[in-house]
BATOR-583349 format. One record per residue: residue number from 1; chain; x, y, z of N, C-alpha, C, CB in turn. Coordinates in pm, whole numbers, plus 50000, padded with zeros to 5 digits. Glycine has a CB too. Example, Ala and Ser with C-alpha at 12.3 -4.5 7.8 and 13.67 -1.06 7.14 Angstrom:
<nodes>
NODE tipa nupa   n.u   n.v   n.w  ca.u  ca.v  ca.w   c.u   c.v   c.w  cb.u  cb.v  cb.w
NODE    1    A 51319 49431 50780 51230 49550 50780 51320 49670 50780 51131 49553 50905
NODE    2    A 51285 49775 50708 51367 49894 50714 51290 50003 50787 51408 49940 50572
</nodes>
This chain:
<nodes>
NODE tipa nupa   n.u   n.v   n.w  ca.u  ca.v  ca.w   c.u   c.v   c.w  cb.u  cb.v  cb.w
NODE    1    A 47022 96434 17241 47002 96440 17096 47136 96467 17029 46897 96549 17058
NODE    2    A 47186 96350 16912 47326 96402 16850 47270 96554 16750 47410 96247 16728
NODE    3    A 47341 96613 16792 47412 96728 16658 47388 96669 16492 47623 96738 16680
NODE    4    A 47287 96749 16442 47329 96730 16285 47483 96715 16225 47276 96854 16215
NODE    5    A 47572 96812 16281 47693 96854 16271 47760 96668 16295 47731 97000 16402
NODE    6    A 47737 96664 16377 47787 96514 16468 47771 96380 16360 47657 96478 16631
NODE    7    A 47602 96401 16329 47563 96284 16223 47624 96316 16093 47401 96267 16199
NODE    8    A 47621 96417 16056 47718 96419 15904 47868 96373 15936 47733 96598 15828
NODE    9    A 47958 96384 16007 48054 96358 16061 48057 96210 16044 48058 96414 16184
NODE   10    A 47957 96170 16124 47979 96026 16136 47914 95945 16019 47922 95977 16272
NODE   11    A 47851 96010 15929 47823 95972 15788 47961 95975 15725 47717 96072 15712
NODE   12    A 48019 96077 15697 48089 96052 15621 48208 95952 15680 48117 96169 15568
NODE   13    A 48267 95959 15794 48341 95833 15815 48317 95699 15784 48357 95823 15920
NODE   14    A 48165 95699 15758 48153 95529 15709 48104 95559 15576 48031 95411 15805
NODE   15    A 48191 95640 15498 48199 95669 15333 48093 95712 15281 48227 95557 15249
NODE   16    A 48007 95783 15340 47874 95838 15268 47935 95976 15210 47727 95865 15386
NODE   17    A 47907 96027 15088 47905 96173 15014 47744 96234 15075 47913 96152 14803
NODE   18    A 47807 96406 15096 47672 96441 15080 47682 96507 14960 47607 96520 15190
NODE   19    A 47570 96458 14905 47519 96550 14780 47399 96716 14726 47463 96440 14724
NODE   20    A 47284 96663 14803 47261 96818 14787 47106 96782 14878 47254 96899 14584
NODE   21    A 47016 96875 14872 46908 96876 14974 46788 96850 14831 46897 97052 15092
NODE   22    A 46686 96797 14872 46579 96788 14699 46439 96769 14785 46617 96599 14548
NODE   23    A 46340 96786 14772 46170 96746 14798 46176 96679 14645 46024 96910 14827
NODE   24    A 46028 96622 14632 45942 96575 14587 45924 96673 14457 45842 96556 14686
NODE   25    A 45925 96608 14346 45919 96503 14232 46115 96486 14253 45834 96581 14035
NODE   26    A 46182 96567 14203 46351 96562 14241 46422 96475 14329 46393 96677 14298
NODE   27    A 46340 96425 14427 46404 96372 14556 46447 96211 14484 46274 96371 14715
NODE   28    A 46284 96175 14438 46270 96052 14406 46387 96012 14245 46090 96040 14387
NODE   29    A 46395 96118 14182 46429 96086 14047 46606 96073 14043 46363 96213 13943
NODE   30    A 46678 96133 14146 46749 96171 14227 46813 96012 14269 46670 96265 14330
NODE   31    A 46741 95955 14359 46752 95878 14436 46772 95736 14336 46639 95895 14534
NODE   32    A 46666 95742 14253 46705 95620 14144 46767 95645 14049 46610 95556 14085
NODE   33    A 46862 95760 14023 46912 95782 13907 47087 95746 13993 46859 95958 13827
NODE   34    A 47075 95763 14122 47200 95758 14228 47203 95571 14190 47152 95826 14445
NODE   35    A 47127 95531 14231 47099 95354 14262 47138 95276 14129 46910 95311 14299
NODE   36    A 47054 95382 13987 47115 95291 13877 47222 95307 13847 47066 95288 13768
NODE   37    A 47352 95420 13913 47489 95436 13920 47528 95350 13984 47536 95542 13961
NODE   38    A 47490 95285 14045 47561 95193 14144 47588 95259 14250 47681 95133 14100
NODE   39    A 47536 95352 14280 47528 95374 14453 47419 95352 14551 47548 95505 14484
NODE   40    A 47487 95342 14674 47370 95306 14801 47322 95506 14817 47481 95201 15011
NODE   41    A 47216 95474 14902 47175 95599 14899 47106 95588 15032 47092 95643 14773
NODE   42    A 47083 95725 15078 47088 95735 15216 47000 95876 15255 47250 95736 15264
NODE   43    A 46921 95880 15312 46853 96022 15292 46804 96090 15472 46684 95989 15170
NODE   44    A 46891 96173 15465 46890 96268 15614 46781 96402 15584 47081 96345 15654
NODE   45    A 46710 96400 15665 46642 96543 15723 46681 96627 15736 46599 96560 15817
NODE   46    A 46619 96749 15687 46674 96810 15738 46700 96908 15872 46672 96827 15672
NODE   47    A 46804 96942 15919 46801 96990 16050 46717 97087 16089 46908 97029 16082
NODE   48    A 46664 97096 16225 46545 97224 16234 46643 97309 16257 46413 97230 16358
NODE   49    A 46571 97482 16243 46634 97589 16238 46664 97612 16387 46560 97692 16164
NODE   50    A 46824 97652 16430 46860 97667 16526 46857 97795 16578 46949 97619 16524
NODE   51    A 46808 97836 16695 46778 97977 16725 46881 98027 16814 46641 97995 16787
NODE   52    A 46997 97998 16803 47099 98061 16880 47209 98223 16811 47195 97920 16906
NODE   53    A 47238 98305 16909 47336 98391 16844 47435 98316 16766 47406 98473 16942
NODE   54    A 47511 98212 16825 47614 98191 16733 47639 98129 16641 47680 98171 16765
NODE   55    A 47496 98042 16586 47465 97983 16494 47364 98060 16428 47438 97865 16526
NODE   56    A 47399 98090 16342 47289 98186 16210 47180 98093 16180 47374 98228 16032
NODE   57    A 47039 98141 16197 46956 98025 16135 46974 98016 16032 46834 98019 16140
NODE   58    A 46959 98042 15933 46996 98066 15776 47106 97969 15741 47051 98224 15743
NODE   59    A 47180 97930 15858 47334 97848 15741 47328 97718 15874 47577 97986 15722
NODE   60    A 47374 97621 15737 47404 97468 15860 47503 97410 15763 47240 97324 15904
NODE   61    A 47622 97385 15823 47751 97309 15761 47826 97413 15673 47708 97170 15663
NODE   62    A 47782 97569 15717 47822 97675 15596 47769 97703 15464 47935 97650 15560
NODE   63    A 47659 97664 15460 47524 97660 15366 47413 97728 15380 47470 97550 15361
NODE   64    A 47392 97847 15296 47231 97916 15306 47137 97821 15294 47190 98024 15192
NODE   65    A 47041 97797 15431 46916 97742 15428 46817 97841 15396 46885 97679 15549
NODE   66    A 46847 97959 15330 46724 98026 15381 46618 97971 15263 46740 98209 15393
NODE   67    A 46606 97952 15164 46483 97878 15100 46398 97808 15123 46495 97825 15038
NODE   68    A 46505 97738 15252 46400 97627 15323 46291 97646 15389 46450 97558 15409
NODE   69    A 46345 97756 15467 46272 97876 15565 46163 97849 15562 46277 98022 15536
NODE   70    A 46107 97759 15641 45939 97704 15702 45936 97575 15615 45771 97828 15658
NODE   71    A 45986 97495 15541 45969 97394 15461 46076 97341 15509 45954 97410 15322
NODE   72    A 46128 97274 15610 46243 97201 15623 46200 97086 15626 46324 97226 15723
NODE   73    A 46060 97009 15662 46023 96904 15677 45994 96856 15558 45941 96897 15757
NODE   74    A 46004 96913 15426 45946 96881 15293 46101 96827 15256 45864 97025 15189
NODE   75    A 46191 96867 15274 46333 96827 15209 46370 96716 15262 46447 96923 15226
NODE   76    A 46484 96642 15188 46597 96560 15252 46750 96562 15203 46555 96424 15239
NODE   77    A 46851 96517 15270 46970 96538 15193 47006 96405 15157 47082 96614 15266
NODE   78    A 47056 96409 15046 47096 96277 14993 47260 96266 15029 47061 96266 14821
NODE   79    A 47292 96143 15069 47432 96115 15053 47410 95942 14991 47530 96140 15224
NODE   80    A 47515 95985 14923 47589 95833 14900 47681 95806 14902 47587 95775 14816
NODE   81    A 47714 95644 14843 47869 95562 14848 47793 95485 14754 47950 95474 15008
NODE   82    A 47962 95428 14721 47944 95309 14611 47901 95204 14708 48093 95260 14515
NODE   83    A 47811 95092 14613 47762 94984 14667 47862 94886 14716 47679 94930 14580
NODE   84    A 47844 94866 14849 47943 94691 14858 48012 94621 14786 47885 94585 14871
NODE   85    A 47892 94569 14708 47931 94455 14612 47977 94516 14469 47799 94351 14590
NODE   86    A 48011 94621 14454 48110 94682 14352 47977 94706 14218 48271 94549 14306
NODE   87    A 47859 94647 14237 47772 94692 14113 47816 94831 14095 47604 94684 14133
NODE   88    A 47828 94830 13935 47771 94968 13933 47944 95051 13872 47694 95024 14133
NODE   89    A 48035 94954 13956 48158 95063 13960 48235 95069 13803 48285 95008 14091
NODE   90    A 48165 94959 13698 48225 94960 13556 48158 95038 13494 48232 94841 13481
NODE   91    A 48065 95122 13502 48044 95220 13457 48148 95353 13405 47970 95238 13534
NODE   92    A 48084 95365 13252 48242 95443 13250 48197 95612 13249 48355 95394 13072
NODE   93    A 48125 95660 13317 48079 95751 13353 48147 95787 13545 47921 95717 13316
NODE   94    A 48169 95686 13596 48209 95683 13772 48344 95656 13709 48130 95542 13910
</nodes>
């Protein structure tokens, strides 16, 4: 099994941003408000809580999960990038 740690890594080398973690109604409004910017969008799970000493369950990438705490399957993290085909990038807001 890759490492969460591993897959963000290798997200962002092929230009994905992460942006933030959201459930439902947020996730969705989120996601098309990313798309009518002209970005691709991309949505990761989130990681289950790791039960080791040297990893704190509570933090992943240096981030308090604790809110999540029993709801990790309700979230996702959004990352994006600008689209391919440049839609999106004359926006004078980007």
């Amino acid at each position: 099994m890759v490492s969460q740690e591993s897959r963000s890594e290798t997200l962002k080398r092929n230009g994905w941003t992460k942006q933030f973690a959201a459930n439902e109604p947020r996730l969705s409004e989120a996601v098309a408000l990313y798309e009518e910017s002209g970005f691709e969008v991309h949505l990761e799970p989130l990681p289950p809580v790791l039960e080791t000493p040297d990893f704190p369950q509570e933090q992943f990438d240096g981030e308090c999960r604790g809110c999540f705490k029993g709801f990790e399957d309700q979230y996702k993290i959004i990352f994006t990038r600008p689209n391919k085909d440049g839609s999106g990038q004359d926006n004078e807001l980007f």
